[in-house]
N, C-alpha and C positions, 0 to 999 in steps of 0.2 A: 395587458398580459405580456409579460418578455417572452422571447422568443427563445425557444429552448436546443441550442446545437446539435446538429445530426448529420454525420459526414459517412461517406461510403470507405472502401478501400482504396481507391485513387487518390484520397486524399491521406488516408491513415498511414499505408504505406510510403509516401514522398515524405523523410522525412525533416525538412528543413518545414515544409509546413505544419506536420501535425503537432513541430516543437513550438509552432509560433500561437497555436490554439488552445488557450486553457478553459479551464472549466474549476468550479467551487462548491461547496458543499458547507453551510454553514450550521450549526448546533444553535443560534440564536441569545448567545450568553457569549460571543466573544472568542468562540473555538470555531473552527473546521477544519476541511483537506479540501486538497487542492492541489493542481497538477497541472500536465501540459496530457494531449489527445496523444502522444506519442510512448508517452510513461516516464519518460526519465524529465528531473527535477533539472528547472533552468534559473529559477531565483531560491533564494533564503529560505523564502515563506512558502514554499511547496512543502509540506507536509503531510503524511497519512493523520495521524494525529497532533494538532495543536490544541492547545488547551489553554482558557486565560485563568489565572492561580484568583485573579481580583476581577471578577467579570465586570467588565468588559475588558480592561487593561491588566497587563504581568504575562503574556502569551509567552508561551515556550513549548518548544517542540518536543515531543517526546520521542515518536515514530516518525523519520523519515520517508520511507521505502519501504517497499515488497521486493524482493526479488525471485521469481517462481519461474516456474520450468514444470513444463507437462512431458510423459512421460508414456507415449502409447507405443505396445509391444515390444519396449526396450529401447524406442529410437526417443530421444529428447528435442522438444521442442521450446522455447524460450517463448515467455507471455512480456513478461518487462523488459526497460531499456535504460539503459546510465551512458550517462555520458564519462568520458576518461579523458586524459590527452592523450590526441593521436587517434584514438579510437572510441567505437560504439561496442556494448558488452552489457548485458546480453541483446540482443537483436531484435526483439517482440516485437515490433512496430511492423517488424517485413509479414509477421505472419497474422496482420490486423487485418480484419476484411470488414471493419466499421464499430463506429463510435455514436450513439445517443446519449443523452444528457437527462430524458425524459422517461420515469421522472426522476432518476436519481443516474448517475455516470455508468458506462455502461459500455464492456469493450467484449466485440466477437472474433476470435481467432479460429485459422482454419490449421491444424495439427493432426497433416497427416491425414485426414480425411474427417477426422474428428472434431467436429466446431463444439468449441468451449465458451461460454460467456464469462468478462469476470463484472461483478456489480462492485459502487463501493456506494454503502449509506450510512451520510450521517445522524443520527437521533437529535431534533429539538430539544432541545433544553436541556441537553447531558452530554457528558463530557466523553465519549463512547464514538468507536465508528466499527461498522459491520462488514466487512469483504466475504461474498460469498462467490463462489463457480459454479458452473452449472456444466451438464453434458447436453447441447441441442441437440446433435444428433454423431454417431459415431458407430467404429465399425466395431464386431464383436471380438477386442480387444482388451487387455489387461490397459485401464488408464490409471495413475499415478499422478497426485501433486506434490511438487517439494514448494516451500514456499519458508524463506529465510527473513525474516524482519529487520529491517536497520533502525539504530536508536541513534539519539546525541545527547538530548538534553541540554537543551540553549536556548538563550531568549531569539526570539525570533528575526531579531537584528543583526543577529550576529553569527558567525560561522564554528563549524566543531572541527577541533584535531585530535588526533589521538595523542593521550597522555595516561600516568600511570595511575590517576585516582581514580578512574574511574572504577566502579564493583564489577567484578565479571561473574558474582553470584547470582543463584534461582533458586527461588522456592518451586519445587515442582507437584505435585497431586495428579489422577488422574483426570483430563479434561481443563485441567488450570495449571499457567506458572503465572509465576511473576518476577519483574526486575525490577531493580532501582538503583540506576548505573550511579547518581549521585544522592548524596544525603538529602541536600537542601530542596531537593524537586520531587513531585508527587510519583509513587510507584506506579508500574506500567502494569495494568492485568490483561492476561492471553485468555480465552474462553473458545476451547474447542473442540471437537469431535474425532478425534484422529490421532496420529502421535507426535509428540516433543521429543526431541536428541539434542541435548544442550552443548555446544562445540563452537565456543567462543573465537571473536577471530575479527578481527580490520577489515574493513574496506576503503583506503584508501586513494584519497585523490580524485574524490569524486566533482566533476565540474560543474559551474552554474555560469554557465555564457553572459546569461543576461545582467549578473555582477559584476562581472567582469569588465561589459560593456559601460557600464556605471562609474567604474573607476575603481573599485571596490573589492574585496576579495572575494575571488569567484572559486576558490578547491575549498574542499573542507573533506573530515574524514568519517565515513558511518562505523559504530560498532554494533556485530548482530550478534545476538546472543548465541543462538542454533536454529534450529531447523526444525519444521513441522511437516508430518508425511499425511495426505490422504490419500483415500481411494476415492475416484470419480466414475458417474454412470448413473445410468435411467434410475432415477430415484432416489440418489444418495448426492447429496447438494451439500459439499464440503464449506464450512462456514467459521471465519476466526473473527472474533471481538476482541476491539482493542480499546482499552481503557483507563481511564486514569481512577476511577471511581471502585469505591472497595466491595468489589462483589464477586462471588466467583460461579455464577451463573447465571444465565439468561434465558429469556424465552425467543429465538431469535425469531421464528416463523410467526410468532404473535406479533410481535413489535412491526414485521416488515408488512405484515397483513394491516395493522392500525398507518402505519405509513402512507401505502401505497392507496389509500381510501381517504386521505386528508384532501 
């Protein structure tokens, strides 16, 4: 049986180590995600979602990144972390208070008094990954998620810049959008409980150390479509699917229940 990673806060918050800790999630057809304990991407192949077009081989990334921000009584707290030059932005790793693996990735932040969990799981045999939060425990405050998605679309060899082919269009519906920043690669489906504000926009210059160290090019550039707002708290367990597969719904509490019993 492997051993399955579980680190406290001493370790989540230093962050030269939590950058040197990854963790994987694999779909079993040739896709997962995958990351560092810290959140921000240090190689190519960190991905929320990758997907192989010809399983097992043709992998390309569709989702790079989350970048989300908690938001209780007005003051904002940062959950993710990117790397830039020069700087770190946003900062979530400082307000990590611990990382398990088991049974699926699993990060606990203290915000403000309010500890939020985020999960990420990937589904066997499909080409789908599930990010949910949770409220452990928190004060009787107004809690808020913003949570902005970075895409590229690139083989997973290789690095994204910003250029002008890219579609900056959405089909939107209640509970569903979708992109397809390029032709030739599979559309990306959102599936969530909350709201979309579509407000297209760069990110810029985002770093991967460990290509860099390689020899290799280590900036590349995310584009995020917009923005998704939840409410968080006792009971209301804010949940976004991300997908390559043409569906515009899910059962997500079913799935994670058949998961979590495998």
């Amino acid at each position: 049986m492997r051993e399955l990673l579980k680190v406290d806060g001493k370790v989540t918050k230093n962050l030269d180590r939590a950058l040197s800790l990854e963790w994987l999630e694999s779909n079993g057809r040739g896709g997962f995600a995958s990351g560092t304990v810290a959140g921000a991407n240090t190689r190519r192949y960190h991905a929320l979602l990758l997907t192989a077009r010809r399983p097992p081989a043709e992998r390309v990334i569709l989702v790079n990144h989350l970048e989300e921000w908690i938001e209780v009584d007005g003051q904002a707290y940062p959950l993710s972390t990117n790397l830039y030059p020069g700087a770190v932005h946003p900062t979530g790793y400082s307000s990590c208070t611990g990382f398990s693996a088991d049974p699926w990735p699993a990060w606990t932040f203290d915000c403000g008094g309010s500890t939020i969990q985020r999960e990420i799981l990937c589904v066997p045999g499909r080409d789908l990954v599930i990010v949910r939060w949770k409220s452990i425990a928190s004060r009787p405050d107004r809690i808020t998620l913003r949570v902005r998605p970075m895409l590229s679309g690139r083989d997973y060899h290789s690095t994204h810049h910003e250029n002008s082919a890219l579609s900056r269009e959405a089909a939107i519906k209640p509970g569903w959008v979708s992109w397809q920043p390029y032709p030739d690669l599979p559309s990306i489906q959102a599936i969530f409980a909350g709201q979309y504000r579509h407000d297209p926009d760069w990110f810029r210059h985002i770093q991967l150390p460990l290509e860099r160290g390689r020899g290799l090019d280590g900036e590349e550039d995310w584009w995020s479509p917009g923005e998704f707002l939840f409410e968080v708290g006792t009971g209301n367990t804010p949940t976004l699917v991300l997908t390559s597969e043409g569906i515009d719904a899910l059962d997500v509490a079913a799935v994670v229940k058949h998961e979590s019993t495998r």
